[in-house]
N, C-alpha and C positions, 0 to 999 in steps of 0.2 A: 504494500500500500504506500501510497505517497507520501502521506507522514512519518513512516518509517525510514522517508529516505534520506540517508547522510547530508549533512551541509558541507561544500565544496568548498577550495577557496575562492573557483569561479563564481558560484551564489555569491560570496560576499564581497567581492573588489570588481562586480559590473558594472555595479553603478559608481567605483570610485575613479577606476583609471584613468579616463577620460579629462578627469581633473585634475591630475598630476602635472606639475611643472615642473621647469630644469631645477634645481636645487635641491628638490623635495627629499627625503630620506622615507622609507614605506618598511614597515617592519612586519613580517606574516609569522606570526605563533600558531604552527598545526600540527597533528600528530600524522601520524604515514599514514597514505594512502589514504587523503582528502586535496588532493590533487594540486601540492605547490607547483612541482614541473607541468604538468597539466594545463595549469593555467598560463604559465611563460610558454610552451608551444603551441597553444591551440585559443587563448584570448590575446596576450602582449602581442605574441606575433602578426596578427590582421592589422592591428594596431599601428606597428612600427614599419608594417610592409606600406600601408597607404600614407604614412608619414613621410616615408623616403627614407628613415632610418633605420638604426641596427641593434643588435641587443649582443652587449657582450655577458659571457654566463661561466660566472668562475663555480668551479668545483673543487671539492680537496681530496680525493681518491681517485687514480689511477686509473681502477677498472672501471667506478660510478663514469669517471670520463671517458673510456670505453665506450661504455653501454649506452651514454647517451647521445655520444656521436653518431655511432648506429640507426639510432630512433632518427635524431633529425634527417641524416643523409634517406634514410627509406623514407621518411616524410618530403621529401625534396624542401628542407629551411634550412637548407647552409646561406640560401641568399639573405639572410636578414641577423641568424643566429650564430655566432663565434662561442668557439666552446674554448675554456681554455681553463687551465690549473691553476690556484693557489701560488704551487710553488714558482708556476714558470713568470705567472707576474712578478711575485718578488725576485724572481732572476733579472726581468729586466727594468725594474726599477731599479737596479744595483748599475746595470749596463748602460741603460737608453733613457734619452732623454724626454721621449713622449711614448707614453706605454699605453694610452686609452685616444683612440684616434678621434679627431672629431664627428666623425660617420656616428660613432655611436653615444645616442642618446638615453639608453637607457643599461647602467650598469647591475647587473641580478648577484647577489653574494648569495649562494646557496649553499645552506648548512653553516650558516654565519656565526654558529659555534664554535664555529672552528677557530677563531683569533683568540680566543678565552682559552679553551683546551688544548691546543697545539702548541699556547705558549710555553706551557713546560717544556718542551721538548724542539723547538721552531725558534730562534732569538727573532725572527724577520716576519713574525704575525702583527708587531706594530706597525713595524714602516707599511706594509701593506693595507693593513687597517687605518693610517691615517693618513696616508695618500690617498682610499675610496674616500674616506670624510673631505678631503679637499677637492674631490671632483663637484665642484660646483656647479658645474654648468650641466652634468647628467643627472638624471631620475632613479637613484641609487633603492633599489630595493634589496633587502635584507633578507631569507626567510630559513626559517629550521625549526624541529619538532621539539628541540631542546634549547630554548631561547631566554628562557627567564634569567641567567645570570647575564647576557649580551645585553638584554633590556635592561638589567640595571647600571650596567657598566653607562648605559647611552646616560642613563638620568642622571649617572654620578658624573659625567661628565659635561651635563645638561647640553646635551646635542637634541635638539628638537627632530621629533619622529614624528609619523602619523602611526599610530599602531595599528594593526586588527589579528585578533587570536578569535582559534577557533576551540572549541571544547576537548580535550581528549576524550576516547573511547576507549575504553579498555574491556568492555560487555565478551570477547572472543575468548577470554581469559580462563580457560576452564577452572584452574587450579594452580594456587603460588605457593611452590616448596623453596627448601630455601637446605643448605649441606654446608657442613663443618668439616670433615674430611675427604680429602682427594679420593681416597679408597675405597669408602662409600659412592661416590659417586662414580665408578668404575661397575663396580655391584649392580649398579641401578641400571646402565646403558647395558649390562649383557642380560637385564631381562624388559629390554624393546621386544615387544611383538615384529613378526619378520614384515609383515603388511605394514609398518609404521615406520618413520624415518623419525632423525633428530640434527637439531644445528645444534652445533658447541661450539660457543666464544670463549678464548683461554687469551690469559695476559702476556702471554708468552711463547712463540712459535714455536719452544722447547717441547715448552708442555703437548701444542697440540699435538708436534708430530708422535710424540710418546703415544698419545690416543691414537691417533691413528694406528701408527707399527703393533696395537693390540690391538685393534676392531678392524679386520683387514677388507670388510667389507664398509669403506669409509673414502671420502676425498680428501685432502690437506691441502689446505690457504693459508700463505703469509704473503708478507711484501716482496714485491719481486726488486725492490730497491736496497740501496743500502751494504750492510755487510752482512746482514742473516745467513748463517751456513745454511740454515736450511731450507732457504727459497729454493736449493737444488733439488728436493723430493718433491715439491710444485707441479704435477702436471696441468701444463698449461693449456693444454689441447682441449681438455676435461674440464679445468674450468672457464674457458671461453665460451664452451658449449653451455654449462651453465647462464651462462652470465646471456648468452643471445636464445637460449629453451626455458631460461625460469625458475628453472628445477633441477636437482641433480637426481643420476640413476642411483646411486649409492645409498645404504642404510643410513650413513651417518655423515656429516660434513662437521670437520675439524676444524675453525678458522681460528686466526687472531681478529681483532677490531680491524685490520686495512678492509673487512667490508659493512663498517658500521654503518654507511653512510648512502642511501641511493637505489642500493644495490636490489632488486623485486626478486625474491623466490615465493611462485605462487603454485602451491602443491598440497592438494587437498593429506596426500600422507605423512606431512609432516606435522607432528604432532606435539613435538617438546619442544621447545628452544632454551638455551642452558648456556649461564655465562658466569665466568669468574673472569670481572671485567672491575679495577676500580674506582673509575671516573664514574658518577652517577650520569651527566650528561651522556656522555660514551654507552654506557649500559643500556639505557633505555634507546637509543639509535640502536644499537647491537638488537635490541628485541623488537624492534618494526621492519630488521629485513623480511619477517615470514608474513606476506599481505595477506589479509582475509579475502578471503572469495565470496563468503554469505555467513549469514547468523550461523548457518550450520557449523561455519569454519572454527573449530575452536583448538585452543593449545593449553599443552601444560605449560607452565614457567617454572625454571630450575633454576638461582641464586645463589652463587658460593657467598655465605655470609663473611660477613668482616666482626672481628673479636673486637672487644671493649681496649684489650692489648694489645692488638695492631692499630684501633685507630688514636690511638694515645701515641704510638707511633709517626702517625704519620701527620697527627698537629705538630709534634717534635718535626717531625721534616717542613710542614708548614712555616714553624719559626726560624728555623736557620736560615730559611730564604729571606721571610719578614724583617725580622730583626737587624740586621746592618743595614737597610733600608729604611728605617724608621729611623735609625741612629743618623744617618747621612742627613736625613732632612732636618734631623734637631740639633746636629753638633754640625752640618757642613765639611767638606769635602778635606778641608787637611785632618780634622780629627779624625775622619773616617779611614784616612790610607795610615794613621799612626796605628789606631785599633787593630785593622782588618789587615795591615800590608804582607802579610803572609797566609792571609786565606784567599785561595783563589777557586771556591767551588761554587760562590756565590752567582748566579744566573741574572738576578733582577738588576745590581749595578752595574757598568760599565762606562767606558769612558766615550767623551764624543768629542767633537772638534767647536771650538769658542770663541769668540772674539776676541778675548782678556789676553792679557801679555804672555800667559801658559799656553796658550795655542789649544790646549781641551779642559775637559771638567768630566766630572762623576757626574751620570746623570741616572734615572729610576726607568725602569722599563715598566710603565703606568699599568699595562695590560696584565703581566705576568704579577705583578704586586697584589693588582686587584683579585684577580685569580687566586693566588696563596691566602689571600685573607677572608674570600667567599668560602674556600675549601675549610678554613678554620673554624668559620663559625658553622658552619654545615657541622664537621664531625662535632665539635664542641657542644653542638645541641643534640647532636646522636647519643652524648653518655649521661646527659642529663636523665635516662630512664635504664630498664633493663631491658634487653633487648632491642637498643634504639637503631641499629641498622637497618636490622628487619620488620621493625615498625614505621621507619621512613621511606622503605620502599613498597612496603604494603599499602601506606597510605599514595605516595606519587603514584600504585597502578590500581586506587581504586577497589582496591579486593578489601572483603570483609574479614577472613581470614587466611592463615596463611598454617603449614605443617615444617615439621622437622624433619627429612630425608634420615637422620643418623638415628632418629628418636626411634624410627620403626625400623629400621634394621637392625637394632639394640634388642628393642622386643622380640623382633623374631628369631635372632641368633640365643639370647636369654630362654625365650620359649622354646625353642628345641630344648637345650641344655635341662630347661626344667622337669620336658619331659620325658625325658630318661631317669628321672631320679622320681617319679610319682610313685607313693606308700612304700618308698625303702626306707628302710631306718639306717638315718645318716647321723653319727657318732662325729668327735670332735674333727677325724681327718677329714672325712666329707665336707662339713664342716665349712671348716675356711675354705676349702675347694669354692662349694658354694657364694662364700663371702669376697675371694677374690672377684671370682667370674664378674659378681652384682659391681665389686667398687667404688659402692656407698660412700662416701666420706661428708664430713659435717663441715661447718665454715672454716673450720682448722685446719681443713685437711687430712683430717683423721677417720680412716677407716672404720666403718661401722658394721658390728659383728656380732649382734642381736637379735634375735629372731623377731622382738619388736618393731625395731627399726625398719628388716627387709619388709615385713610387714607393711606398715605406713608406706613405707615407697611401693611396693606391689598395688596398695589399691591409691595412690596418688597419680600413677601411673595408669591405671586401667589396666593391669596387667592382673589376669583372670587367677592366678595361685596364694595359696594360703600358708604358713610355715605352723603344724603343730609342732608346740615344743618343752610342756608340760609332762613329758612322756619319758620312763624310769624300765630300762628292761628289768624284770625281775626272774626272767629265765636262767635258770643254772644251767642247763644242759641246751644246745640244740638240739636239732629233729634228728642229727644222727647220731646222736648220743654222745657226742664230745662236748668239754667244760665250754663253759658262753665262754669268751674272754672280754666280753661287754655286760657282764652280768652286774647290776644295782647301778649302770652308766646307764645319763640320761643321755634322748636322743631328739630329731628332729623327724619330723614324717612331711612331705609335702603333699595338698592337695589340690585337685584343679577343679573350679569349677566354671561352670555355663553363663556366659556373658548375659 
């Protein structure tokens, strides 16, 4: 039915474009697969073809740049639309001295998250980012599914935007689990049904291809750039094909994040999508490459969660960048080379060329500053509770509840164990046997070896057994007539009962 039908970003910028002039800055907040490219090939384009103008459309992936040259060239709009990388503009900003021709009118930054989160690891996402802020005289439009820190960056730097965001959807969602151990989650992928596929985003090419060399019915994706050893196990052939079908043939697709971004796998059999990815922007891009095709389309979501101790962690990494940064702007640039002139890990300052009689100065890389100190307050508010990770990503998809992957492979590796031991009478070596396996321990970290205790955690747990322990053999003999050598020892008896 019609009311059912998604709102696009074409529905909502029909009636605006038309009104756009040279200066404007246009910021589109949507989540996948509500048509941002959609609307730059199939609305801006009519637009800019009867204008006489062109539309330059930067991307920040490799293959997203692939796949969409593909589309325009089969669309016959290479006449209007220039497709071009992130990185290669900043190459010729460094080289050349006019990088945005006057032909084109309207510049498109797509995945404009990208200047926020590649800062880490990119020193030249500012100059790029505030070179498009000085293209004046073009219709600079912004858009990505992960925008909210770019949008503030705009307001902290009071750069007047017109905005329009559209809702997320996250209704496809079947089910949000969330795993603490790598192991565990190895467990989980060898009981995929054969009829079902799965994507894994892993932080590290290492990791995936390890997945992959065990799941040999699987693809492996990293960056074909760079020094990665192992963009040599890459079959390229296979994921081209992917990349121009949709879909891959293979049970399992191994990737890092190089396809967080653009990238459409539309295949009704895949059905989990699984990331240990730890940029939250980064993450949820990693989980809109699988497009839904209908309400029917729905997926699991698998989570490698982040510890309360890694993210205490990675505020400690947050301030080491902050902090001489902050010191720079309050004590100035010779106090800062006395302090700092032997630390050279620091990424945010560097030095740039000045008019003053030194010929340079310490300056702040505004973008990458900002960044470390959204990322601070983010985790910072993630340990204000228990389990704030995965209560903040619960909350960003929407979901009511969410499960533990390790919580029920606990159970069920525990409930086997359990029930091998049903109505034996288990004496002290049993005993601990039992009490290891369980690994109770209290806020001290002191193991707990009470039949009480397993107790309260059995039904805290939901976990269907009972510990008798009130129970005093008072057999002298056994049934074959030899001394008990448990005789007047108390014991344990387990019971199972019916959920």
């Amino acid at each position: 039915m019609a009311r059912n039908k998604r709102i696009t970003v074409s529905d909502v910028l029909k009636d605006h474009m038309h009104k756009w002039q040279r200066g404007d800055i246009i910021t589109i907040e949507a989540g996948t697969g509500v048509g941002k490219s959609h609307f730059i090939k199939n609305g801006l384009y009519p637009v800019a073809k009867e204008e006489g103008s062109k539309i330059l459309f930067l991307l920040n992936r490799t293959r997203l740049n692939e796949q969409f040259q593909k589309e325009i060239e089969r669309d016959c709009k290479t006449d209007v639309i220039t497709i071009r990388l992130y990185q290669k503009y900043e190459w010729e900003l460094i080289h050349n001295n006019v990088v945005v021709n006057e032909e084109y009118k309207y510049l498109v930054c797509d995945e404009f998250h990208y200047f926020l989160t590649e800062s880490k690891f990119n020193e030249n996402t500012e100059d790029s980012f505030n070179a498009i802020i000085k293209e004046k005289n073009k219709i600079r439009i912004f858009m990505s599914a992960t925008a909210d820190a770019m949008i503030s960056y705009l307001k902290f730097k009071n750069i007047e935007h017109e905005s329009h965001s559209i809702p997320h959807d996250y209704s496809h969602i079947k089910e949000l689990i969330f795993y603490k151990n790598d192991k565990v989650l190895e467990k989980f992928l060898g009981t995929v049904p054969k009829n079902k596929k799965a994507i894994c985003f892993n932080k590290s090419s290492a990791k995936g291809l390890a997945l992959h060399e065990t799941f040999k019915n699987s693809l492996f994706v990293c960056s074909d750039s760079g020094t990665t050893k192992e963009k040599k196990y890459v079959d390229k052939d296979k994921v081209m094909n992917m990349l121009t079908e949709e879909k891959f043939a293979e049970k399992f697709l191994f990737t890092t994040s190089t396809l967080d971004n653009g990238v459409n796998l539309k295949d009704r059999a895949i059905k989990y999508v699984i990331a240990d990815i730890g940029d939250v922007d980064t993450l949820i891009q990693c989980l809109g490459r699988k497009r839904i095709i209908d309400k029917r389309d729905k997926v699991t979501v698998i989570i490698k969660d982040i510890s309360d101790k890694m993210i205490n962690k990675l505020i400690r990494d947050c301030e080491i960048q902050i902090n001489p940064a902050i010191y720079l702007k309050e004590n100035g640039a010779a106090e800062y080379v006395k302090k700092y002139k032997k630390k050279t890990n620091n990424k945010i300052v560097y030095d740039c060329l000045s008019d003053d009689e030194t010929g340079y100065k310490k300056t702040i890389n505004e973008l990458r500053f900002f960044k470390e100190n959204y990322d601070k307050e983010l985790y910072e508010s993630m340990l204000l509770e228990e389990n704030g990770y995965m209560n903040y990503i619960q909350s960003k998809l929407q979901q009511q509840t969410y499960t533990v992957l390790d919580d029920t492979y606990e159970k069920v590796s525990l409930s086997d164990f359990l029930d091998t031991l049903i109505n034996k009478r288990l004496y002290k070596e049993d005993q601990d046997k039992l009490v290891k396996k369980i690994g109770l321990r209290d806020g001290r970290k002191r193991l707990q070896k009470s039949a009480k205790s397993l107790n309260v955690y059995f039904s805290e747990n939901e976990i269907p057994y009972v510990i008798s322990y009130k129970n005093r053999d008072k057999r002298r003999t056994l049934s074959n007539g030899q001394p008990n050598p448990n005789h007047d020892k108390y014991y344990w008896v387990i019971a199972k009962f019916q959920c």
